[in-house]
Structures are given as C-alpha cells and as structure tokens.
N, C-alpha and C positions, 0 to 999 in steps of 0.2 A: 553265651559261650563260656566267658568264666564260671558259673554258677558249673555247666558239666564237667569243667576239670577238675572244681574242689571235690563233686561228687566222684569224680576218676580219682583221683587222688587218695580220699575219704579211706577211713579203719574200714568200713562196710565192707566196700566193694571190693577193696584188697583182701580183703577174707572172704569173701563170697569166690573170690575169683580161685584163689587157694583153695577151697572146700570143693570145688568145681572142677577142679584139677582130677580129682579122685575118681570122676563118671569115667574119663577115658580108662584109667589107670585098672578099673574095676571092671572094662570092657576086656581088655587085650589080656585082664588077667585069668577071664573065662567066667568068674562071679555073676555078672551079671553080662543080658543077651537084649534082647527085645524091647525096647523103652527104656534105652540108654539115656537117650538125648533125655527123657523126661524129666531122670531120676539125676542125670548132671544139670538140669535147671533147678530141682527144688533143693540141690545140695548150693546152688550158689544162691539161692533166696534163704536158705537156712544161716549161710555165713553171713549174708549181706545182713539180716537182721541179726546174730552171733555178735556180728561188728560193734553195728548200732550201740547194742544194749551194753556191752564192754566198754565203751567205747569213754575217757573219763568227761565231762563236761567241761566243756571252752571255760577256762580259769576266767576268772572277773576279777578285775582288779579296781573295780569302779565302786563307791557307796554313796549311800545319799550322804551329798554337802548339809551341815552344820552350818548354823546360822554365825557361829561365831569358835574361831579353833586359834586355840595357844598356841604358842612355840613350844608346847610339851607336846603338845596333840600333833604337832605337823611334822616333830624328830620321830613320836614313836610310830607315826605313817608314813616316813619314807622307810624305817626300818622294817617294817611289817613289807612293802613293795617290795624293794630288793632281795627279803629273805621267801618271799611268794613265787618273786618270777626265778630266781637264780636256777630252779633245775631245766628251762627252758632256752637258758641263755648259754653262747658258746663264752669263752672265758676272755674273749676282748670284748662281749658285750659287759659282761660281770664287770670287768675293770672298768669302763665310763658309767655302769650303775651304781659301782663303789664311789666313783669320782663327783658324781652328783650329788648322793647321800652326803659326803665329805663335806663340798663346800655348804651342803645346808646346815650339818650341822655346827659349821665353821664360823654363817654368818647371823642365822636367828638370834643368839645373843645382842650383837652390835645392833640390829636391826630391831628388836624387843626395848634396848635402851634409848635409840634415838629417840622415839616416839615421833609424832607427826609430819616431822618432816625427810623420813625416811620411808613415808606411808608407800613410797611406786616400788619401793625394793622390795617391802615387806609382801605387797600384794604379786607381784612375778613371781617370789618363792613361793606363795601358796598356793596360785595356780598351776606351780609348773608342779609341784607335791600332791596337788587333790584333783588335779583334771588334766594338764597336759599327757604326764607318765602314765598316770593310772589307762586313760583313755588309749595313746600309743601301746601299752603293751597288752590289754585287751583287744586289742583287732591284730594283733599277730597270734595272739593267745588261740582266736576262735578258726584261724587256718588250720586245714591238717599238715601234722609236722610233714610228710614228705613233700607236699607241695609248697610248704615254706623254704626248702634249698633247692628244689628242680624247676620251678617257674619263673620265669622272667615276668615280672609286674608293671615296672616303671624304668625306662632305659635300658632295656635290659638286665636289669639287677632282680633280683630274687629277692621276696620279702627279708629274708634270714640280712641279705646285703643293706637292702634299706634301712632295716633295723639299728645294724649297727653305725652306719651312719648318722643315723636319727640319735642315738644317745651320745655318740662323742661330738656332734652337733649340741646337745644337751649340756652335756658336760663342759665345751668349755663355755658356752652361755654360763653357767654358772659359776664358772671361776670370775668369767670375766664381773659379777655381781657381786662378788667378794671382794673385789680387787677396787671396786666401784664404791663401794661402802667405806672399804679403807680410806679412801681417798676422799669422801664424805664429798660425791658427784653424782649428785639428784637426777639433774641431765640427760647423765651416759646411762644410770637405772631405769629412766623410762623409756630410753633408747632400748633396752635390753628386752626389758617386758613390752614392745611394740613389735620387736624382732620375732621374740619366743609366740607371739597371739597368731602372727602369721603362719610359721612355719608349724604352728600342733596347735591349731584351736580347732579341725576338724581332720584328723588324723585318718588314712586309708589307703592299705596298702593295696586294692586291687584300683583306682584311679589309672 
C-alpha cells in the first residue's frame, strides 16, 4: 500500500497524469476523434516516463565511513550536510540543522583536547555527523516532495512533521553534549549517545 502512494505521489505519475489531461481537451476540441482513449494513455506513458527521466535523483547524503576522521574531517562534514540539505529543509528545520552544526562545532575542540577520557562524547558526535543525520535526511531525501507534507506516516504526522521533530530532538541532544563536556560528566555523555543510538540508529519514516 505504501509503495502505491509513493508511486501516486511520484514526479511520473503527476506528469503523466497532466499530459493526459490533454486527450480530453483534444477530444471536445475537435483535433482529434476516434482512439482518443488510446492516444490519452500513450500521452500519460509519455509523461510518466517525461517524469522519470526529469525527475533529480533522491539526494545521498550518506559516504563510505573512514577508518579514522579528525575534528577537521567531521566540522567540514557537518558543513557540507547542512549546506546539501538546506534547499529541502523548511526554515525551522534550517534553524535546529544550524543548531546541531553549532554545538559540533562548539565542542570538537574540548572534546579533541580531553583525550581518552572524553572518548563516549567524542564517539556520539561522530556518529550523530557520519550516520545518524547523514542516514535521517537521506530517507526523507528519497520521498517524493509532495508526499513528504500530504501523508500521514507515524501518528498522524507527515514525514515533513517528523522530520522536524527528529532534528530539534537532534539538536538539543546536542546541546545537552556540550553542556556535558563543560561540566567534564562522562556519565550524562554516554547517557546521551545511548539516547541518540536508539532514537536514529535505523531511521524510517514510512514505519
């Protein structure tokens, strides 16, 4: 069932469906007579494939993990996500992707100096920079935008709702890691990244 609403949904079908519009319009306009119907099916197999081929590729925001990634490597890939996804994002998602970004780039420093024994904070921030987000906004990514604000998925909410849920969820996890570090509270860090593993370590918004 959901597989045929993405496809109802889908760039294709809404162009095929539009292009298809034209068989009546080209019937009552006298143009054409006799193998209407025909010639309004192959105008909406014309658009549905039209669609397709238009149609840009579901954005990735995911790459192969590195066996080993700095605190340069992990500022200039949340920078890279935030400036990937912002043309998909409504602008209170922007604001808790800004807010994320913030506190990463706020605490890698403290968390680069501590060394070992800041190792649960240092590891939450780079899961939540290389697999939580990346993962989270490629499965919104790969929905067609209309059925990202007209479908109810999970409680009624629309993935577009979920979404931004899911990052100001993000975001203040992440303050609250910042705030964790300051406070040099190991603890409340693994507390954090045992929170973040549940809530995004397999992300899906049709569930």
């Amino acid at each position: 069932m959901r597989r045929l609403q993405l496809f109802f949904y889908g760039n294709g079908n809404l162009a095929g469906l539009a292009l298809a519009l034209l068989g009546p319009v080209l019937l009552f306009a006298g143009v054409i007579g006799a193998g209407w119907g025909w010639i309004t099916l192959g105008l909406y197999v014309a658009g549905l494939l039209l669609g397709w081929a238009l149609q840009p590729a579901g954005a990735s925001f995911e790459r192969a993990l590195q066996q080993h990634w700095s605190a340069e490597d992990i500022r200039e890939r949340i920078d890279e996500l935030v400036q990937k996804a912002r043309p998909m994002l409504t602008p209170e998602m922007q604001k808790h992707l800004d807010s994320v970004r913030g506190s990463v780039h706020e605490v890698l420093p403290s968390l680069a100096e501590a060394g070992p024994v800041f190792n649960d904070g240092l590891f939450t921030v780079r899961e939540t920079v290389l697999q939580y987000l990346p993962a989270t906004l490629s499965h919104y990514a790969a929905l067609p935008p209309l059925f990202r604000v007209t479908q109810p998925v999970q409680d009624g909410k629309t993935p577009r709702q979920l979404l931004t849920e899911q990052l100001a969820l993000l975001a203040g996890q992440m303050q609250q890691v910042v705030a964790h570090v300051a406070a040099s509270d190991a603890q409340a860090l693994l507390a954090n990244g045992r929170f973040l593993k549940q809530k995004f370590d397999q992300p899906d918004f049709l569930k």
